[in-house]
N, C-alpha and C positions, 0 to 999 in steps of 0.2 A: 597258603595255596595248598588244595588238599585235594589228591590227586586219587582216584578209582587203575584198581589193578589190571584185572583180564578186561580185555578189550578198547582199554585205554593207554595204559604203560606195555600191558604182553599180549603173546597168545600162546598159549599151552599147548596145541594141538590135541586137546581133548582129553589130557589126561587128567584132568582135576574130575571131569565126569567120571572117565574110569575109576579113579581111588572112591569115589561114592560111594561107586556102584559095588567095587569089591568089600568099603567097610558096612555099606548096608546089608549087604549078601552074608558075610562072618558074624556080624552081631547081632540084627533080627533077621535074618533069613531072606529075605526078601530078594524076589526074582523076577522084579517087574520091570519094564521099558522105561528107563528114563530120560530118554531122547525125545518123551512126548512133554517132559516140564522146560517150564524157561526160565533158567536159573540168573538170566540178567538183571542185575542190581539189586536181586537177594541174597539175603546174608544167610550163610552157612548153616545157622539155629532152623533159619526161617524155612530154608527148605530141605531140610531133615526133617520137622514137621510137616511140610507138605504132601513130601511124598509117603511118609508115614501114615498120618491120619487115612488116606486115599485105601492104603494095604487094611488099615481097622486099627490101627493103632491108637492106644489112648496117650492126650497128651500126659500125663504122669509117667506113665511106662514108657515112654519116649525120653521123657526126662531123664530118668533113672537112669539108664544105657547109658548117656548123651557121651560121659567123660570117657567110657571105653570104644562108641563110635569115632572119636577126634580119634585117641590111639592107631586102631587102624586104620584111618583116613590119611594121616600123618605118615604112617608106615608104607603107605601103597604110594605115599607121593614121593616120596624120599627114593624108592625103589627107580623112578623116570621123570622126576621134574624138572631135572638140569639138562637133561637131552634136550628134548624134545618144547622146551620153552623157548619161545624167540621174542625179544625187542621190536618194538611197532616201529613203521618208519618215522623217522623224524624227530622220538621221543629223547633221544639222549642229547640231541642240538637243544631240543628245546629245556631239558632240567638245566645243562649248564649253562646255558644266558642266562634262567634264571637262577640258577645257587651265586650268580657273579650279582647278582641285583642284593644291595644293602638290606633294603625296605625289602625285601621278600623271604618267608620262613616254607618249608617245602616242609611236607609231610601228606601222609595218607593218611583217605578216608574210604573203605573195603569191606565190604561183605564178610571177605574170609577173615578164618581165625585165623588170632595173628602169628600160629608157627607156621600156619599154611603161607599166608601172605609172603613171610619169609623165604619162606624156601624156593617161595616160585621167584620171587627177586632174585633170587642167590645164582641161577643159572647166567642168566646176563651181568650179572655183578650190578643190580640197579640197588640194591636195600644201602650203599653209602650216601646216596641221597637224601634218604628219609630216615634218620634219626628215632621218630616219632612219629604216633598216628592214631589213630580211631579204628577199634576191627568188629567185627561180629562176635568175637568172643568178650569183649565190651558190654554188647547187646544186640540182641536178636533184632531191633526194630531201626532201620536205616536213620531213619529223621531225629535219635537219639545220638548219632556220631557225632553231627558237628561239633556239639559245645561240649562233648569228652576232648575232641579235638583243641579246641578253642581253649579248654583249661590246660591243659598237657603245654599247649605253646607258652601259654602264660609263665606255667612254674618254670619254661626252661628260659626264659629270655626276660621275664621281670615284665612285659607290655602286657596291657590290660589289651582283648582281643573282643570286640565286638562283632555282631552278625554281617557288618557294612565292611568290614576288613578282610575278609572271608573272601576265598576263588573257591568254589568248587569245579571239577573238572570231571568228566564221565560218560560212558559211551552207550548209560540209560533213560531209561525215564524215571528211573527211581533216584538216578543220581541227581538228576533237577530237581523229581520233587522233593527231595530231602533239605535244599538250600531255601527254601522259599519258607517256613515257618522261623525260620532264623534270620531273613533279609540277605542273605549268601547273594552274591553272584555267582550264577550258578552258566558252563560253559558246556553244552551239548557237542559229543565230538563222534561222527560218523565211524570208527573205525573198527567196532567191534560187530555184535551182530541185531542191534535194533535201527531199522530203517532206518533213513534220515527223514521219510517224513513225519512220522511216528515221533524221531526225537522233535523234529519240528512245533508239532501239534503243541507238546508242554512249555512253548511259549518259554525259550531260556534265553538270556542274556545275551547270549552269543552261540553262534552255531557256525562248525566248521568239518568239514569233510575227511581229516584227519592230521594227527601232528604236522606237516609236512610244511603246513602254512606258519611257518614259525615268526615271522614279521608280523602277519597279522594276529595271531597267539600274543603273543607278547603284548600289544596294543592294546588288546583285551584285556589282559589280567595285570597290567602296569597302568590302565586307566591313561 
């Protein structure tokens, strides 16, 4: 069961844009508006390039920086993550029905790199749920997580983990289409910031309006 962070497990109240925004500004300069990208179900690599290349940046020289933009990206979140992050309704019902299910292995599959991902868990105390996971700092390219994912389960539990065993869960479009080259069940959940018709449209397994519905959550990803 592999579970997507902002917007599906939290909300940050924005400050993961702000830390960006402050490590893009100290490492390449950059003073541009980033409230016109949409960082939904892109991974950390991906839109550091984005909004890069847009400034003139080439991707080599983007590269290069890369390890000392995490730094202060890292630094600026650490400064306001634990505030200012909140738990989404209904998510902490819904992980502990599931961590009490046998047959179920809980971990994450996140855009963010994984100190990121941590720290924004750390505020609500949610990272003892998820052991293990898939993050951006993995790789840049979303459709590449599952089966890091899938292997990671593997080596800790000894069960060989196929595309049909797989829940993906996610509050984008990218979180669907990331399950469907793997055969994922993949579970569209309204709570973040792309529409529901929008998630709609990508045709996923299941669609729900947010954690809340946890009877029917569960029915979904317990088949």
């Amino acid at each position: 069961m592999l579970f997507d962070i902002d917007g599906t497990l939290i909300s940050d109240g924005g400050v993961s844009r702000e830390a960006f925004a402050s490590a893009l500004r100290d490492v390449f300069h950059y003073r541009g508006e980033l409230r016109r990208y949409d960082f939904s179900g892109r991974t950390d690599p991906q839109i550091a390039h984005m909004v890069l290349h847009d400034a003139g940046w080439s991707e080599r020289d983007t590269e290069l920086h890369m390890p000392r933009l995490w730094e202060r990206y890292i630094a600026a979140l650490e400064q306001h993550e634990r505030a200012r992050v909140r738990e989404l309704p209904g998510v902490r019902a819904l992980l502990d029905a599931l961590r009490d299910q046998a047959t179920v292995t809980l971990a994450l599959l996140t855009g963010n790199i994984e100190r990121g991902a941590r720290l924004k868990l750390s505020g609500p105390a949610l990272n003892e749920y998820f052991p293990f996971g898939a993050f951006g700092s993995d790789s840049p390219r979303r459709d590449e997580l599952p089966p890091i994912a899938m292997h990671r389960a593997e080596e800790r539990s000894g069960h060989r983990f196929r595309g049909r065993d797989v829940v993906i869960i996610g509050d984008s479009i990218h979180d669907v289409r990331c399950g469907a080259p793997h055969s994922a069940t993949t579970i569209a959940i309204a709570s973040g910031k792309t529409p529901a018709e929008k998630l709609r449209a990508e045709n996923p397994h299941h669609f729900f309006a947010s954690a809340q519905d946890r009877q029917g959550l569960l029915r979904a990803i317990l088949g």
